[in-house]
Structure formats: structure tokens, C-alpha cells
C-alpha positions in Angstrom: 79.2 39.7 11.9 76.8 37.4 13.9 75.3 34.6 12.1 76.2 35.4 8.8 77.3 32.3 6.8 78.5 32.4 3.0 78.0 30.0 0.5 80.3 30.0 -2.0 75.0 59.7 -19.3 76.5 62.6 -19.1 76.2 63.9 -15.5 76.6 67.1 -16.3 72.5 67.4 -16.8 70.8 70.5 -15.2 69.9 69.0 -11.6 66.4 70.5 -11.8 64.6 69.3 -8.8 62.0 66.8 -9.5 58.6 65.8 -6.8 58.1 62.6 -6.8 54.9 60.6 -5.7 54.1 57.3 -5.5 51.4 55.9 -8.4 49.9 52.8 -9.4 49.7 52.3 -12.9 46.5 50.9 -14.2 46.2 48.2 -17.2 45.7 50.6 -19.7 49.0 52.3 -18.8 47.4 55.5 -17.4 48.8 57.0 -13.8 46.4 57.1 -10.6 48.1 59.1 -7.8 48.8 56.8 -5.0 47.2 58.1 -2.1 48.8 56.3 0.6 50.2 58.6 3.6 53.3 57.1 3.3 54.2 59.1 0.2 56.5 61.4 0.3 58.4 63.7 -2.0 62.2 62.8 -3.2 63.2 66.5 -2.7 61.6 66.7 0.3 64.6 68.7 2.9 65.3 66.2 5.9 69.0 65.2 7.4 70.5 63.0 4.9 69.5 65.4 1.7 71.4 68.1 0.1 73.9 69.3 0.6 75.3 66.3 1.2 76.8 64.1 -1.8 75.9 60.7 -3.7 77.4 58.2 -6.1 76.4 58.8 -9.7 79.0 56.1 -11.1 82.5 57.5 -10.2 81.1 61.2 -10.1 80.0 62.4 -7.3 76.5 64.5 -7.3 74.4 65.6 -5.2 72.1 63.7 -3.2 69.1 65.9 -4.2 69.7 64.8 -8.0 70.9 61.2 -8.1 67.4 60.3 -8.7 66.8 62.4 -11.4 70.4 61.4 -13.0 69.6 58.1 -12.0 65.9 57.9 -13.6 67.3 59.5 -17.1 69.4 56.8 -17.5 66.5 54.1 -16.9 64.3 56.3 -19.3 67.0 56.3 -22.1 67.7 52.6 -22.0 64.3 51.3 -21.4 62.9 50.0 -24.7 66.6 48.1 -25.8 67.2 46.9 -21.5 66.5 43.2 -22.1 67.7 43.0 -25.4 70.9 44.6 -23.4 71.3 42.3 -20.7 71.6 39.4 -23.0 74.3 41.0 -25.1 76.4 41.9 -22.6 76.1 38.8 -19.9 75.3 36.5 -23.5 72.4 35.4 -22.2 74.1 34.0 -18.5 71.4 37.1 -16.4 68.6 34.4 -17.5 70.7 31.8 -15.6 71.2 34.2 -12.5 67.1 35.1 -12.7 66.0 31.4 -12.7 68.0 30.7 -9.6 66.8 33.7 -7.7 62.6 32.8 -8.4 63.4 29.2 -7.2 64.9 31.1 -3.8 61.2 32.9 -4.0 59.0 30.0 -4.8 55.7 31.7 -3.7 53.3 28.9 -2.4 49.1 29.1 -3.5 46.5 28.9 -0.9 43.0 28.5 -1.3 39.6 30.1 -0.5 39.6 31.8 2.9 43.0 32.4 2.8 45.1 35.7 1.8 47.2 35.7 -1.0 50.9 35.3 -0.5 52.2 38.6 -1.8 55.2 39.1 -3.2 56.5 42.8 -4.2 58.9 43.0 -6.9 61.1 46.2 -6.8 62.8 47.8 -8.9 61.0 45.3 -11.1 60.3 47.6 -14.0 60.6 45.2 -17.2 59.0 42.3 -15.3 61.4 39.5 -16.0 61.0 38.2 -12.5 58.0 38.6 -12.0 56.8 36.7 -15.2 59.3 34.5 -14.2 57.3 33.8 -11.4 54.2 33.8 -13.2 55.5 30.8 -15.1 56.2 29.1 -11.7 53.0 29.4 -9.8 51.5 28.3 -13.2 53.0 25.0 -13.2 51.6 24.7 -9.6 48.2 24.6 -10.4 47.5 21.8 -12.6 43.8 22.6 -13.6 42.6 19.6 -11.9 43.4 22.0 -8.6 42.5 25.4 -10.6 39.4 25.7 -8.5 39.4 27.6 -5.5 43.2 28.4 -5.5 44.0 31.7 -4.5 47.2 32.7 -6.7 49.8 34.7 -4.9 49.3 38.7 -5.4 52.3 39.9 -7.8 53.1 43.1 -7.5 55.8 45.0 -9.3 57.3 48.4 -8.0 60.1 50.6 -9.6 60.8 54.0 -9.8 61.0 54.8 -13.5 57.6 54.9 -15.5 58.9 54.1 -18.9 60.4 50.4 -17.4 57.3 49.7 -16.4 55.7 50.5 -19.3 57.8 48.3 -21.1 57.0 45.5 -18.6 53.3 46.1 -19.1 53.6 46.2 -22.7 55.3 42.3 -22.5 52.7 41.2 -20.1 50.0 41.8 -22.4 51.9 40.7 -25.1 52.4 37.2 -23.5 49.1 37.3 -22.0 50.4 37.8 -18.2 47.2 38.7 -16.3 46.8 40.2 -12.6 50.1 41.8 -12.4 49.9 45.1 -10.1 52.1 48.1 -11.4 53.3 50.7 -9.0 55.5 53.7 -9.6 57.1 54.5 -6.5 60.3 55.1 -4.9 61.9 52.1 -3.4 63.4 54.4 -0.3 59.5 55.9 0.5 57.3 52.1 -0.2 53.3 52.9 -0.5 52.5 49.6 1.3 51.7 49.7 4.8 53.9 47.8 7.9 53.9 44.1 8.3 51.9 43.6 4.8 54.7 41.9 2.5 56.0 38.0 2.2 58.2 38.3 0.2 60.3 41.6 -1.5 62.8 40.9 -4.1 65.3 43.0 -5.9 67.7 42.1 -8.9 70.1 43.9 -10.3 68.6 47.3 -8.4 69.5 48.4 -5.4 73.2 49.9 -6.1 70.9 52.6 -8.1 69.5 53.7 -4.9 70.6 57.0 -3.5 70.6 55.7 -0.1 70.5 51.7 -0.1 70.7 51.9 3.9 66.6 53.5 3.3 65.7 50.8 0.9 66.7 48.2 3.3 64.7 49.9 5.9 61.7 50.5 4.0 62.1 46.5 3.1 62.2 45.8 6.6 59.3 48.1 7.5 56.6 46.3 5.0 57.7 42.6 5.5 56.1 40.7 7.8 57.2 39.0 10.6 59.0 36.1 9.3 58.9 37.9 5.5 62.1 37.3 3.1 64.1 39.6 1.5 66.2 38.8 -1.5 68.8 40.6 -3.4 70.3 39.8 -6.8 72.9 42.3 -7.3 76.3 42.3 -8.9 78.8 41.8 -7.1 83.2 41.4 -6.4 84.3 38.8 -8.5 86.5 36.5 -6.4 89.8 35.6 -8.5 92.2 38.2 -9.1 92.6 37.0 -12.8 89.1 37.0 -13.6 88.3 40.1 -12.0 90.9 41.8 -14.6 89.3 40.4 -17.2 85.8 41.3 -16.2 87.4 44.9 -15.5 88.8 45.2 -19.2 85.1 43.6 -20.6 82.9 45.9 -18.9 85.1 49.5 -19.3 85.9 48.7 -22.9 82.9 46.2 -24.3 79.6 47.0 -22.6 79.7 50.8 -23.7 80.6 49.9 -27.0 78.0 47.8 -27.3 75.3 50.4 -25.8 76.7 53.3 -28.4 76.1 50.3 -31.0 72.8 48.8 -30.0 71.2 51.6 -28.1 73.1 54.3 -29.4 73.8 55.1 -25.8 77.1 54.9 -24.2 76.5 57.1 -21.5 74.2 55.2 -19.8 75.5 52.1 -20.2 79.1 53.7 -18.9 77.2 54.8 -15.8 75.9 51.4 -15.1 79.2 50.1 -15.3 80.7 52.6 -12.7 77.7 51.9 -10.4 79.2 48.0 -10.4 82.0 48.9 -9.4 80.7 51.3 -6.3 78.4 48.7 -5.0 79.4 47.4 -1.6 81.2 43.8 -1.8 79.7 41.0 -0.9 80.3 40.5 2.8 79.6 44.3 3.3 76.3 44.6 1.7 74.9 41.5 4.4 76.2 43.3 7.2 74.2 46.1 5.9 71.2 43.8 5.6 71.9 42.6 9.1 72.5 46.4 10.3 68.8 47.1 8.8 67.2 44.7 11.4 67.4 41.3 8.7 68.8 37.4 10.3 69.8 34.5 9.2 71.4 36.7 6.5 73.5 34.9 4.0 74.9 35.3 0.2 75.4 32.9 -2.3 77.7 34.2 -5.6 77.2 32.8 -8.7 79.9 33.2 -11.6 82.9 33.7 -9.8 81.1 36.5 -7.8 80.2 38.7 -10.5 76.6 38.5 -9.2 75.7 37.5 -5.6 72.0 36.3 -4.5 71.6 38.1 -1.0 68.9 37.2 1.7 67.4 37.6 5.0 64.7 37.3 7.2 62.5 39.8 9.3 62.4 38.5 12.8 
């Protein structure tokens, strides 16, 4: 591939079809219906929709109703998802989320000048974003406060009840001027050329078509916009990797049927590891999609891989 470089629930539910469109969720957690032309419906008919197939872990469903499969298990495993993560990586995802925001590292301008905006998706609990949060924060002694024009924070997913969570911790922690959009991350409500930087961790292999995501990322970065994906990944020694295998089959949906009382969900998001392109496959998918400079970075022996391009 040209200028790549590397540095080293039940699915059996009723597939009821589900409209989906795009909303922006105001701070008091209430819906507005996101108005944007760009909408568009997840059933809607068109050449890559039923009847042809998707992905749902190691099942294979239709296309039409991997959302809906794929949002039930979001919606179940919301309100215990952090708690989650750091049982089943013991604690190592804050690690993995640390080194992705420094890869962001969204500058501050000041008066006259538009806000860097960075569009978090599949963002629904907030952890980068308040990640980031923290980091802009400690750019702006308040010696410099006035006049600086922080960057604009926006965080999209798919599945209300995530973000709903997130919002809940942001006014927890007093995190202020975060935007919340539900929206589909194949059908973005921003317009062309209006993004610096999107991100994704630990997202994207939910996506019924990831090919569309990277497209849509494309489409609403600017010229010169980054796009950066923390996904899990192929882990790179044969030894480890059947380790990892016996862990994550026999551990992580144990500990969802213990902790969340959900082993479904948490055996789905297992399987969806394991369907996930490798590494140097998924950057000549990012390079297919129109990115450059494309390169991938794994961390932990490749069990998760930082992914990122450029729009030229």
C-alpha cells in the first residue's frame, strides 16, 4: 500500500425495523430533532441494505438490523460500561486513552479566530472527550484565560443511553460546553469541510458498514483534518494471542454475567474483536477512503492499535 508506514445478546431478537434520525441532545438531557439535510434514515432501501448480510459477532444478520442488535447491546451495558472496561483490561484502556488525546492535542486560539473543533464519535460515555477537557485545561493558565477561544468538543454516538451516561459525568465533574449529538456515525449531521479533528476509540468495528464511516469521516474533515482510530486490534505473538483468546472467550463474559449480569452482550463484544479487520487491513481501508500519510501504532502487543490519517 502506498505510503503506509507502521510503528510498532442473544441475536435472536425480533429485527423490528427501527428510523433513525440524527438529534442533539440538549443539557438537560431532552432530544431536539436535528434538522440538518444530511439526515437520513438507517432503514432507508439503497444498494448496500437488505438483503444483504452483516456481522453481529460470529452470527451473521441482516444488514437492516445490525443497528438495532447492535444499539441493544450499548443500551444494556451502558450504566456498568466504564466500570467494565477497567475490569476486564485492569485498568490498561486508561493507558491506551491517554496516549490517543496526546495524538489529538487540540490547540486554543483566541478572539477572531474559530474554534478548533474536534468531533468525538462513538463517544457516548465521554472518556475522551473529558480527557481532552483536562488537556486544553492545563493550556490555559488563567493568566492567558482572557480572550482564548477553547476548542469546540463535540461528542457524537449512536446510542442515547451512552450518552446520557456521559452527560450525567460531565455534570457531575463539572465539565461545561460539551455538545451532545445522537446520530449515526455512517449518515454525520455536520456539513463538508467543517471538522479538525474526528476521533474514534474502541467504536468503529460496531459499525454496520465501516467502509461509510470512513467516508462520512472524510466528507466533514477539512482539508488537512485528522482522523484517528483506537480500536482493538491482532495481537502480534502467537503465544500471547492464545492467551488473550482463552481470557476474552472464557473471562470477559463471566465477568459481564457477574457485574452486569449480562453475558450476552459482553460475548458479542468479544466476537466483534475478533471480526475486526487486522491492523494492516483496516489502514488500507483508511487509505481506500481517500486518508494519507496513514499509519498505525499498536500498543500491548497489538491488542489495541492507534490508527490515523490525514484528509488531503
Amino acid at each position: 500500500m502506498q505510503s503506509l508506514t507502521r510503528t510498532t445478546v442473544s441475536a435472536a431478537r425480533a429485527a423490528i425495523r427501527v428510523s433513525f434520525t440524527p438529534r442533539v441532545l440538549l443539557p438537560s438531557g431532552s432530544c431536539l430533532l436535528h434538522t440538518s439535510p444530511l439526515q437520513r434514515s438507517s432503514n432507508q432501501q439503497g444498494p448496500n441494505s437488505s438483503p444483504h448480510s452483516a456481522s453481529f459477532g460470529f452470527q451473521t444478520v441482516a444488514e437492516s438490523v445490525k443497528q438495532q442488535l447492535v444499539n441493544g447491546v450499548f443500551s444494556n451495558v451502558a450504566g456498568k460500561y466504564d466500570v467494565m472496561n477497567d475490569l476486564m483490561s485492569a485498568g490498561v484502556h486508561r493507558l491506551w486513552k491517554d496516549e490517543f488525546v496526546k495524538l489529538i492535542d487540540p490547540p486554543v486560539v483566541y478572539s477572531g479566530e474559530n474554534p478548533f473543533h474536534v468531533v468525538d464519535l462513538a463517544g457516548g460515555t465521554g472518556d475522551i472527550t473529558f480527557r481532552l477537557h483536562d488537556k486544553i485545561k492545563q493550556k490555559v493558565p488563567p493568566s492567558q484565560a482572557y480572550g482564548a477561544v477553547w476548542p469546540r468538543l463535540t461528542v457524537c454516538d449512536i446510542n442515547e443511553a451512552m450518552l446520557k451516561v456521559g452527560q450525567k459525568r460531565a455534570e457531575e465533574a463539572g465539565y461545561k460546553g460539551i455538545e451532545w449529538v445522537c446520530a449515526n456515525g455512517e449518515a454525520l449531521p455536520f456539513p463538508d469541510n467543517s471538522v479538525d479533528v474526528l476521533d474514534i476509540a474502541f467504536g468503529i468495528r460496531n459499525f454496520t458498514h465501516i467502509e461509510k464511516g470512513l467516508a462520512e469521516a472524510y466528507r466533514v474533515l477539512k482539508p488537512g483534518g485528522r482522523f484517528l482510530c483506537l480500536e482493538f486490534s491482532k495481537v502480534d505473538t502467537p503465544v500471547l494471542s492464545q492467551f488473550y483468546d482463552l481470557y476474552s472467550f472464557n473471562v470477559i463474559p463471566l465477568v459481564g454475567q457477574l457485574v452486569a449480569n449480562d453475558r450476552d452482550s459482553y460475548q458479542y463484544l468479544v466476537e466483534s474483536i475478533r471480526k475486526f479487520p487486522p491492523q494492516e487491513q483496516f489502514a488500507q481501508m483508511i487509505w481506500n477512503a481517500g486518508f494519507r500519510e496513514v499509519k498505525y501504532t499498536n500498543m500491548t502487543f497489538g491488542v489495541v492499535a492507534i490508527h490515523t490519517g490525514f484528509k488531503v
